[in-house]
C-alpha positions in Angstrom: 101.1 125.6 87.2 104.1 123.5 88.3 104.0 121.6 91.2 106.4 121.5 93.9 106.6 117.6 94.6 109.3 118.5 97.6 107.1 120.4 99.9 103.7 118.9 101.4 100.4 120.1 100.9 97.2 119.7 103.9 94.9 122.1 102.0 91.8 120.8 103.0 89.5 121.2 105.9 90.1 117.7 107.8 86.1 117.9 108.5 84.7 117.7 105.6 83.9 114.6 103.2 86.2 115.0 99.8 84.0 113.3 96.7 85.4 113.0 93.3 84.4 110.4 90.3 87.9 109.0 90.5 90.1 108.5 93.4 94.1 108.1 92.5 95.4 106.1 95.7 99.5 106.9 94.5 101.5 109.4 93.5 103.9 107.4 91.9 104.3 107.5 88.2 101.5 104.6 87.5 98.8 106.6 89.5 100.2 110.0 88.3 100.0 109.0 84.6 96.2 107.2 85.2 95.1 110.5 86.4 96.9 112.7 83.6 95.0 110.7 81.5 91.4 111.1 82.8 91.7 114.4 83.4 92.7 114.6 79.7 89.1 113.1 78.6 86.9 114.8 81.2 87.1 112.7 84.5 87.3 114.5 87.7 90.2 112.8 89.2 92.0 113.5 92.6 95.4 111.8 93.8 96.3 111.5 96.9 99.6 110.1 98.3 101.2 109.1 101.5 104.5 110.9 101.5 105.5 114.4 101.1 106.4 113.8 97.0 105.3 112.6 94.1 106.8 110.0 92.2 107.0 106.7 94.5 110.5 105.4 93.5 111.7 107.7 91.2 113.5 109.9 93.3 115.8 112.9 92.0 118.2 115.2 94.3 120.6 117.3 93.3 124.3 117.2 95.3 125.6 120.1 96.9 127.8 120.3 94.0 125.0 121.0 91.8 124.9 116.5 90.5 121.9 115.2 89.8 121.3 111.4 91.4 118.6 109.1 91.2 118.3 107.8 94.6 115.4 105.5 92.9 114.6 104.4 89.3 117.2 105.1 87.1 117.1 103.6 83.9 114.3 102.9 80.8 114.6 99.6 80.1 113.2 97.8 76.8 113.2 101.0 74.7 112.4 99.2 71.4 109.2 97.5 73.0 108.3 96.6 76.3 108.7 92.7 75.9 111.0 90.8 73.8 111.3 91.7 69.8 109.5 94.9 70.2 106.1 93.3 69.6 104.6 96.4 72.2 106.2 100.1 72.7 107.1 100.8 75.5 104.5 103.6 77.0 107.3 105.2 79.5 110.0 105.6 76.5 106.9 107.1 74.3 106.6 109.7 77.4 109.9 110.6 77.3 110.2 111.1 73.5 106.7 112.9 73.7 108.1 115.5 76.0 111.7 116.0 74.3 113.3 115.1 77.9 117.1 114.5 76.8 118.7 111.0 77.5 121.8 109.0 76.4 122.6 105.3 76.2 124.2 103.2 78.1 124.6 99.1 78.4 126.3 96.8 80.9 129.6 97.3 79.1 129.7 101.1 80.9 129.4 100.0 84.3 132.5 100.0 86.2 133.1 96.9 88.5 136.0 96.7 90.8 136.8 94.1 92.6 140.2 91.6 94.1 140.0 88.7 91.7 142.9 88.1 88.9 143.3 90.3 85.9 143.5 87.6 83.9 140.5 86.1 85.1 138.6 89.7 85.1 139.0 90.1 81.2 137.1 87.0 80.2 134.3 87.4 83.0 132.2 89.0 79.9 133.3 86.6 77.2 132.0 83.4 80.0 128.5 85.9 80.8 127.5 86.1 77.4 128.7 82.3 76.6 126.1 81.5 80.0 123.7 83.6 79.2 122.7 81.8 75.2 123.1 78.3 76.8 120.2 79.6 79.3 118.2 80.7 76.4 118.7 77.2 74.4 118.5 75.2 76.8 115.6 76.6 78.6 113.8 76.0 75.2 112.7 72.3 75.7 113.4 72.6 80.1 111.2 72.8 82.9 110.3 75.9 83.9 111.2 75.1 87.6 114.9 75.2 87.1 116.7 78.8 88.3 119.7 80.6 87.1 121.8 79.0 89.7 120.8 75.6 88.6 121.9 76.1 84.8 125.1 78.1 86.4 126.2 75.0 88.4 125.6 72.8 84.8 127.7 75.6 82.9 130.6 75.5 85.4 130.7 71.1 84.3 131.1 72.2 80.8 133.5 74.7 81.3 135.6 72.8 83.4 135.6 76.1 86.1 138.2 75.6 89.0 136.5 77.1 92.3 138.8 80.6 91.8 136.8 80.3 88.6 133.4 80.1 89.7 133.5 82.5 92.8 134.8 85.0 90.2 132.0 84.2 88.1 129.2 84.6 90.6 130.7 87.6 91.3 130.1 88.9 88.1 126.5 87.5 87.9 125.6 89.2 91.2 127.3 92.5 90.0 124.7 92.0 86.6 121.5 90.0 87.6 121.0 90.0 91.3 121.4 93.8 91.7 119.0 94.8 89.1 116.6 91.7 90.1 116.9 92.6 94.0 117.1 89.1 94.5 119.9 85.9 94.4 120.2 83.9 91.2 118.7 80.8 93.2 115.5 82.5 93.1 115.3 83.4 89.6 113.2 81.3 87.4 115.5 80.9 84.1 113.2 80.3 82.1 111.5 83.5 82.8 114.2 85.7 82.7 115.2 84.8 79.5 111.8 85.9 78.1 112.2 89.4 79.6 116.0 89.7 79.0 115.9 90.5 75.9 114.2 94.0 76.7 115.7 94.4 79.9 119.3 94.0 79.6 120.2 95.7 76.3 121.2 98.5 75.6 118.8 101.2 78.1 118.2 104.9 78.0 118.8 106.8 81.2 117.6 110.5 81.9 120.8 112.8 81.6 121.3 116.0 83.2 117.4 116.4 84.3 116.9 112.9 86.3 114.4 110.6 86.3 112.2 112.8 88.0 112.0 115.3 84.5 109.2 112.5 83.3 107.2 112.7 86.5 107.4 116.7 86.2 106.3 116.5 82.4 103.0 113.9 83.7 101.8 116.6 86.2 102.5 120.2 84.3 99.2 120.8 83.9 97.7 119.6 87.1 96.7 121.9 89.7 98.0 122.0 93.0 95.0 120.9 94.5 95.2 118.0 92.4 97.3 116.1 94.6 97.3 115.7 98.0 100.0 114.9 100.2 100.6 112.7 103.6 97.5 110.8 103.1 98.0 107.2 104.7 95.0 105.0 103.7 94.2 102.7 106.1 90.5 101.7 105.1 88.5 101.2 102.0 84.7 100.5 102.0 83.3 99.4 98.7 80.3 97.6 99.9 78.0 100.4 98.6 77.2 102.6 95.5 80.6 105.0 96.0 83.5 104.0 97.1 84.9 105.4 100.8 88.6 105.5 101.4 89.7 106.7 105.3 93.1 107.6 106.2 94.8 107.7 109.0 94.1 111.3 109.9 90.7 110.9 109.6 90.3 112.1 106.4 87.5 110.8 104.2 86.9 110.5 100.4 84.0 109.1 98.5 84.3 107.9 94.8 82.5 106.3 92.3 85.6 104.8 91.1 89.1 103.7 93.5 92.3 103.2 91.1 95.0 101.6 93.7 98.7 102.2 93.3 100.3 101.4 96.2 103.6 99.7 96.8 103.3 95.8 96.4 104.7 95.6 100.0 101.3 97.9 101.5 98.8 94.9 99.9 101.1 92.2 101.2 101.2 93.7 104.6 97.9 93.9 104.7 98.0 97.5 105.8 94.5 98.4 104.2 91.7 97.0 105.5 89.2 96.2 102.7 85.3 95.8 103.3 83.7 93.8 102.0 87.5 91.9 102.0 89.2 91.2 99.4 88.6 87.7 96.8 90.6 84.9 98.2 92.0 84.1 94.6 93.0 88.2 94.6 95.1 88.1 98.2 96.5 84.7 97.0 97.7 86.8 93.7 99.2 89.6 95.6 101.2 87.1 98.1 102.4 85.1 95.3 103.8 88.0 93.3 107.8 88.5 94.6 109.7 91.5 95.1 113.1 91.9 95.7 115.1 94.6 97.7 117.5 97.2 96.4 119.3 99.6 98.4 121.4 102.8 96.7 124.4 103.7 98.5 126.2 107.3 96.6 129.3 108.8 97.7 130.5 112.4 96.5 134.2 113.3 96.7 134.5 117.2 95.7 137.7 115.6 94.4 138.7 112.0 92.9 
């Protein structure tokens, strides 16, 4: 039975005491696979989710005019393995080739970038990124890793003799490439770090055509039931001090597990919008507050004519 992600589901008395073996917290596509996969070798699983959707950041609409948009996640990156040279397949692209869901290609040489600076100077922005991008990956061979993109950017401008029309054209570029799919500036991106994951990330990437991004989140839960999922469940508590699990939300719903699998944005840990009991290891909050996470906002216009 397919599931309406759009519409939310209460289906359950708010009473009564849900147990399960495994509770999903997530509806996103980590939580939504993990369960697709236990129920696939027996496990009673149950997901519940905050919002009134599945998916988490994937997010597909369709336009008045019949588009499809990705408001969220838009692009599989690292098709040919999910870190440099392909050592490891990527498990989202095997999804997608599992379920015959139809993409195309595209690389940074499609996107479109407009902007005020010199013709001249706009034609060779691409030649000067690819020249910056293989002295990172040398000279970050035998660097520190404490140096950022912005660092070796300053050092390539020197050896490039750039005029200041020339660099502010340049970061332009770079913020236009790196900084919108990093979510964050160039300053704090760790060079030697991103070289090790460009190499996957920004080749050439497959994007959902037609059907959206959303088309892989429909093909996880086909065969779920619709009681499989439940939806505006804000978890605010999680007791694991005895032999099950209990998980309280909000509403005053409760569910008891043998087993919790947590998929909640980065931002709800680092918040600290769950309160754990007993609470959680020092070295484990330490981990969560050290991970970063940048910030990317879509903005689409539709013209019914351009």
């Amino acid at each position: 039975m397919k599931i309406d992600y759009k519409k939310s589901k209460d289906v359950f008395d708010s009473r009564d005491i849900t147990e399960t073996q495994v509770l999903v917290i997530g509806a996103g596509i980590s939580g939504l696979e993990a369960a697709r996969l236990l129920k696939q070798n027996g496990v009673q699983t149950l997901v519940i989710e905050a919002r009134n959707r599945t998916g988490g950041r994937i997010w597909t609409i369709q336009s008045k005019n019949g588009d499809i948009i990705d408001l969220g996640a838009n692009s599989i990156h690292g098709i040919d393995g999910s870190i440099p040279h392909g050592f490891l397949s990527n498990p989202l692209w095997d999804l997608v080739q599992q379920a015959k869901i139809p993409t195309r290609t595209v690389s940074l040489r499609d996107m479109k970038i407009f902007n005020m600076i010199n013709p001249n100077i706009a034609e060779n922005l691409k030649i000067w990124f690819d020249e910056y991008m293989n002295y990172v990956e040398e000279a970050t061979k035998t660097s520190s890793r404490n140096q950022s993109l912005q660092q070796y950017a300053e050092i390539f401008f020197t050896m490039k003799n750039f005029t200041n029309e020339l660099q502010d054209a340049f970061y332009s570029y770079v913020r236009r490439v790196i900084e919108v799919n990093e979510g964050t500036e160039i300053s704090t991106i760790n060079a030697k770090d991103f070289v090790e994951i460009a190499g996957s990330f920004y080749g050439l990437d497959k994007v959902c055509h037609d059907t959206g991004y959303h088309s892989i989140i429909d093909n996880i839960v086909k065969d779920f039931r619709d009681d499989d999922i439940r939806f505006g469940q804000i978890v605010n508590k999680i007791n694991y001090d005895n032999d099950l699990v209990e998980v309280q939300t909000v509403n005053g719903h409760a569910y008891r597990s043998q087993y919790v699998l947590i998929t909640v944005p980065l931002g709800v840990l680092k918040g600290r919008q769950i309160m754990f009991n007993p609470t959680l290891p020092q070295w484990k909050l330490n981990s969560i507050d050290r991970i970063g996470n940048g910030l990317l906002n879509k903005v689409v216009l539709v013209w019914n004519k351009a």
